[in-house]
C-alpha positions as CSV (number, residue, x, y, z in Angstrom):
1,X,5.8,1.7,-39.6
2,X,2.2,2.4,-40.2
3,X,2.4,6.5,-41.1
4,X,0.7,7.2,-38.3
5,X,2.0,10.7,-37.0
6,X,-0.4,11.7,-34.3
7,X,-3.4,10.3,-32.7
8,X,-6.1,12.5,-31.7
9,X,-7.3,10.9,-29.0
10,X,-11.3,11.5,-27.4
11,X,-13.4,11.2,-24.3
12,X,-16.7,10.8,-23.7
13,X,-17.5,10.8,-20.0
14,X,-16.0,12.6,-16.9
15,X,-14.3,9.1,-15.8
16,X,-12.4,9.1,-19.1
17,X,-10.8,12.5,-18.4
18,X,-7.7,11.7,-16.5
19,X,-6.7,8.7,-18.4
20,X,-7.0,10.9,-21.7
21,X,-4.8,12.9,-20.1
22,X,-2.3,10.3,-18.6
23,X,-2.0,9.2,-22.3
24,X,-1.3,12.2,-23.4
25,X,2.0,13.3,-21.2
26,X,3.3,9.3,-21.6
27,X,3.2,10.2,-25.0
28,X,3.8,13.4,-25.8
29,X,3.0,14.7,-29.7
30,X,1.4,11.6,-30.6
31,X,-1.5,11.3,-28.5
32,X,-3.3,14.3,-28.2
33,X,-6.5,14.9,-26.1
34,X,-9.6,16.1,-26.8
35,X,-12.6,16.4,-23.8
36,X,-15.9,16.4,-23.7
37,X,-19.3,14.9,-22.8
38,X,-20.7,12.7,-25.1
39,X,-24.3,12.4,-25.5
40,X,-24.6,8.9,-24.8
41,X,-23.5,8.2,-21.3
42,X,-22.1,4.7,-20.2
43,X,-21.4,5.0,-16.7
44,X,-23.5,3.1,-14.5
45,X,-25.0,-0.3,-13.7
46,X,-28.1,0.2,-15.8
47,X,-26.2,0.9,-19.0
48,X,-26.4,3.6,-21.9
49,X,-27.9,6.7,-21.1
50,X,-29.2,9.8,-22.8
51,X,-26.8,13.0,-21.1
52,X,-27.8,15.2,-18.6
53,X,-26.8,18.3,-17.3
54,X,-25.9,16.9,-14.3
55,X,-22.6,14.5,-16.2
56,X,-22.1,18.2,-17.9
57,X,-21.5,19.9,-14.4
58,X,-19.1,16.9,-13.4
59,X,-17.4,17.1,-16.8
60,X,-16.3,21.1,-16.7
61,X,-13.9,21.2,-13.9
62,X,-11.5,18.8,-15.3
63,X,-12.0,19.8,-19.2
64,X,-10.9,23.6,-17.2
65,X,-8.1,21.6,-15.7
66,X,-6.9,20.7,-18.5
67,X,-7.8,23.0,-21.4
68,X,-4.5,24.3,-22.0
69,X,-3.4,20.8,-23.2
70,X,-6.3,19.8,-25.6
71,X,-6.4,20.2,-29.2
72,X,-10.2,20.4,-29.8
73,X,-13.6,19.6,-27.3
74,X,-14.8,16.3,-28.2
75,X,-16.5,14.2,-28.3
76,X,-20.1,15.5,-28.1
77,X,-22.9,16.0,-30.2
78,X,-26.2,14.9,-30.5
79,X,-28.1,11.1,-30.6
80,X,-31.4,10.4,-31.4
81,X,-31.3,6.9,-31.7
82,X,-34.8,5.9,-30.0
83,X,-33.4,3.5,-27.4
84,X,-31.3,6.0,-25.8
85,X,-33.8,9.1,-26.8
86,X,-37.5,8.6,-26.9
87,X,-38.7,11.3,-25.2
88,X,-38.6,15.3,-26.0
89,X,-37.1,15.8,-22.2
90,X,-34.1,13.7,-23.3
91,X,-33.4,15.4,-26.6
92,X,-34.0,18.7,-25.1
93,X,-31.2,17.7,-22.7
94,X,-29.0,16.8,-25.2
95,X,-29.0,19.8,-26.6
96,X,-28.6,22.1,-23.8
97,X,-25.1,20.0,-22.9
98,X,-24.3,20.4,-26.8
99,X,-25.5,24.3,-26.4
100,X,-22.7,24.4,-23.5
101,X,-20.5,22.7,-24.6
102,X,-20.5,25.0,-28.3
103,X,-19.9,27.8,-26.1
104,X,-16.8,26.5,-24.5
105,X,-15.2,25.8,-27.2
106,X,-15.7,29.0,-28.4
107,X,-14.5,30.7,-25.4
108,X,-11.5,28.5,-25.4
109,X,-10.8,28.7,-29.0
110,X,-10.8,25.3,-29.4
111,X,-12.8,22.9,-32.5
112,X,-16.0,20.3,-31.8
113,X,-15.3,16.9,-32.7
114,X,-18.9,16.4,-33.1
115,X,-21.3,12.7,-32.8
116,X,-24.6,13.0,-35.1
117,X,-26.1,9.4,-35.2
118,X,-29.5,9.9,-36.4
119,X,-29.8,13.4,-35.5
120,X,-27.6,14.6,-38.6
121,X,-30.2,17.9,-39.3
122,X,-31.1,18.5,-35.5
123,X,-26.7,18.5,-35.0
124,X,-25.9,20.4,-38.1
125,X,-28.7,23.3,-37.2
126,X,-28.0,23.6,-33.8
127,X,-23.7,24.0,-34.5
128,X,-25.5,26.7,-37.0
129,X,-27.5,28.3,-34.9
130,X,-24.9,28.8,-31.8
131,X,-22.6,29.8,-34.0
132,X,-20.1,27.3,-33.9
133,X,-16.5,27.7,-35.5
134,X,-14.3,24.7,-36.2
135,X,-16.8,21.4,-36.8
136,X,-15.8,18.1,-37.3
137,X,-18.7,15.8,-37.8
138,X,-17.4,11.9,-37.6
139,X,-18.8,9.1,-38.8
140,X,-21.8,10.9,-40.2
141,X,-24.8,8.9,-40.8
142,X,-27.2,11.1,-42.3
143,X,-28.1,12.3,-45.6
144,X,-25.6,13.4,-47.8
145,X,-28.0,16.5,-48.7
146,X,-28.0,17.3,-45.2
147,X,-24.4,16.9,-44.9
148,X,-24.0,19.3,-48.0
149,X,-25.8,22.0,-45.5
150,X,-22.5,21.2,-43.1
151,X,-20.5,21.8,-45.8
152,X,-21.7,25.5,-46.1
153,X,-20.8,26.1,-43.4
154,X,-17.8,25.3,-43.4
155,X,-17.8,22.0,-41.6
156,X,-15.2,18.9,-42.0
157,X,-16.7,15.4,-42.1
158,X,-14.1,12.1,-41.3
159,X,-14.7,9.3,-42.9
160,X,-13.6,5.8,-40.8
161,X,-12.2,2.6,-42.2
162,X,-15.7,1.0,-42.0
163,X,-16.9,3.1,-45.2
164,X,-15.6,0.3,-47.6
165,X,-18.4,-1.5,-46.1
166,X,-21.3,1.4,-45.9
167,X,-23.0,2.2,-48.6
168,X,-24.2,5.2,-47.3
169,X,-21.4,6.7,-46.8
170,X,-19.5,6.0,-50.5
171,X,-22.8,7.8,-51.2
172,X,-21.7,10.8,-49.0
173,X,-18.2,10.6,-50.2
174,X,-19.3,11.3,-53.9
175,X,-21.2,14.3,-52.9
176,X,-18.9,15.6,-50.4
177,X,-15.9,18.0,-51.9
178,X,-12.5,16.1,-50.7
179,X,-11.5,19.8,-49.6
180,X,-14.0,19.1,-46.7
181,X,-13.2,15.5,-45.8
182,X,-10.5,13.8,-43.3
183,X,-10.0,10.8,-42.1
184,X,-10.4,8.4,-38.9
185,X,-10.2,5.5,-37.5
186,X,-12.9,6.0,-34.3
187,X,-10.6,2.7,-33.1
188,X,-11.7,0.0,-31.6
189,X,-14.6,0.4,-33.7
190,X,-16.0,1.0,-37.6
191,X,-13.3,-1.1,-39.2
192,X,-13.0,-2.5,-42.4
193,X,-14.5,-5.6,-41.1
194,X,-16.8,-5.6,-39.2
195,X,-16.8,-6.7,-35.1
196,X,-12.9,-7.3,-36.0
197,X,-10.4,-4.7,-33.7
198,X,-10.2,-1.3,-36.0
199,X,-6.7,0.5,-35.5
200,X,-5.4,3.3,-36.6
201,X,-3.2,2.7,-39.5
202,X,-6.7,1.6,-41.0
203,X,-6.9,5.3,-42.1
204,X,-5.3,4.2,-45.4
205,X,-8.1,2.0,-45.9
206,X,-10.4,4.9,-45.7
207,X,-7.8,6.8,-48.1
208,X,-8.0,4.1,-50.3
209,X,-11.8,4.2,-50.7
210,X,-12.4,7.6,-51.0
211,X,-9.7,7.5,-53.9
212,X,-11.6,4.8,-55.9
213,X,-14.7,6.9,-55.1
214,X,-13.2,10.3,-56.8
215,X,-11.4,8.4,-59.1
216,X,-8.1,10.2,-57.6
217,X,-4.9,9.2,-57.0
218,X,-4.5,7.8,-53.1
219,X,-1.5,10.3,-52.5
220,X,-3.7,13.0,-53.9
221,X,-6.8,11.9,-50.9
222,X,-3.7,12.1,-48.1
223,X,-2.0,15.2,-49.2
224,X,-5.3,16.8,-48.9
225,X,-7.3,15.2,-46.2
226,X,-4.0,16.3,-43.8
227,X,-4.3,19.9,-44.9
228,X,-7.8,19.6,-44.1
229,X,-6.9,17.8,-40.9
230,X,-4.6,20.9,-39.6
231,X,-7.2,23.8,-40.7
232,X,-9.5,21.8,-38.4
233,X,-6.9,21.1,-35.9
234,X,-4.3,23.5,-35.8
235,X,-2.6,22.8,-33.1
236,X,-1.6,19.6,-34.8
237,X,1.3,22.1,-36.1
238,X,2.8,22.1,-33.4
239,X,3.6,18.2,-33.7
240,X,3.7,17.2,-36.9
241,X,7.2,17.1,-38.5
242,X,5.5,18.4,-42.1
């Protein structure tokens, strides 16, 4: 009822793994996994963490377990915010599991679905610098001049439900070409309204926005933002009735 086709489903932590997973074959070619370590951990008594190596280690068994089911290595990234990441040790960390986790993806030919809050430049240079293939940055929160360095690059950037209420990112939707935008939902969170439930059919919402933005039709932002979606996805082909 709601045009929703597919959902491309992330983890963030080892724990999340096998549920992803369990997901995944209950509903086969709509959800579809993604793995990977996230650099803001949330598995223990004491809260949110910076990522170690250590959650890394845990992590790579079951992504190999798995990997001929996934459709990209996500979610992971950098995140700088200062609560989570005040000292050089934990950054440094972060990127080594990012470094790692670059590499796998390449090795198993798979795209990044890629976190950036507050470390939009430090994220963007280091996909650069290891050479990564397939980006997706989501829910970007940095500059749209820095994003426009993404964008040479090659990089997609989604855009979430919640954008209808950020200013900063109708500000990165001017700037960014629509040929390197997708949309997402990044449910339960960034929905229109804010601390409500987001779901996924609040992609349209998204579409919607970005086509008042361009000044584009709203069929024109889906028609494209799909294409976009399977050249950063392409297994997606594979279940999509197109």
């Amino acid at each position: 009822q709601a045009a929703v086709t597919a959902l491309v489903v992330v983890a963030e932590h080892a724990g999340e793994f096998d549920r992803v997973a369990e997901l995944a074959e209950r509903f086969p070619g709509f959800v579809l996994p993604c793995l990977g370590v996230h650099p803001i951990q949330d598995t223990s008594p004491e809260g949110r963490r910076s990522v170690t190596l250590q959650d890394l280690h845990a992590a790579l068994p079951l992504i190999e377990r798995y990997e001929d089911k996934l459709v990209a290595i996500g979610e992971v990234g950098l995140d700088f915010t200062p609560r989570f990441a005040s000292t050089d040790e934990q950054k440094e960390g972060q990127r080594q599991v990012l470094i790692q986790q670059i590499q796998l993806a390449k090795r198993l030919d798979l795209p990044l679905n890629v976190h950036s809050c507050s470390a939009g430049r430090p994220t963007i240079r280091l996909l650069q610098e290891q050479g990564a293939g397939n980006v997706l940055l989501h829910a970007f929160d940095g500059k749209p001049s820095v994003a426009m360095e993404g964008v040479k690059s090659g990089y997609f950037f989604s855009i979430p439900p919640s954008i209808v209420r950020n200013e900063q990112n109708q500000k990165l939707v001017r700037l960014l070409p629509l040929e390197n935008i997708c949309l997402e939902s990044d449910s339960p969170v960034l929905g229109p309204v804010k601390q409500v439930r987001n779901e996924p059919k609040n992609i349209y919402i998204a579409a919607e926005c970005i086509a008042r933005i361009k000044g584009i039709p709203v069929e024109e932002v889906i028609e494209v933002t799909t294409e976009n979606a399977l050249r950063v996805f392409p297994k997606l082909r594979n279940f999509l009735r197109l």
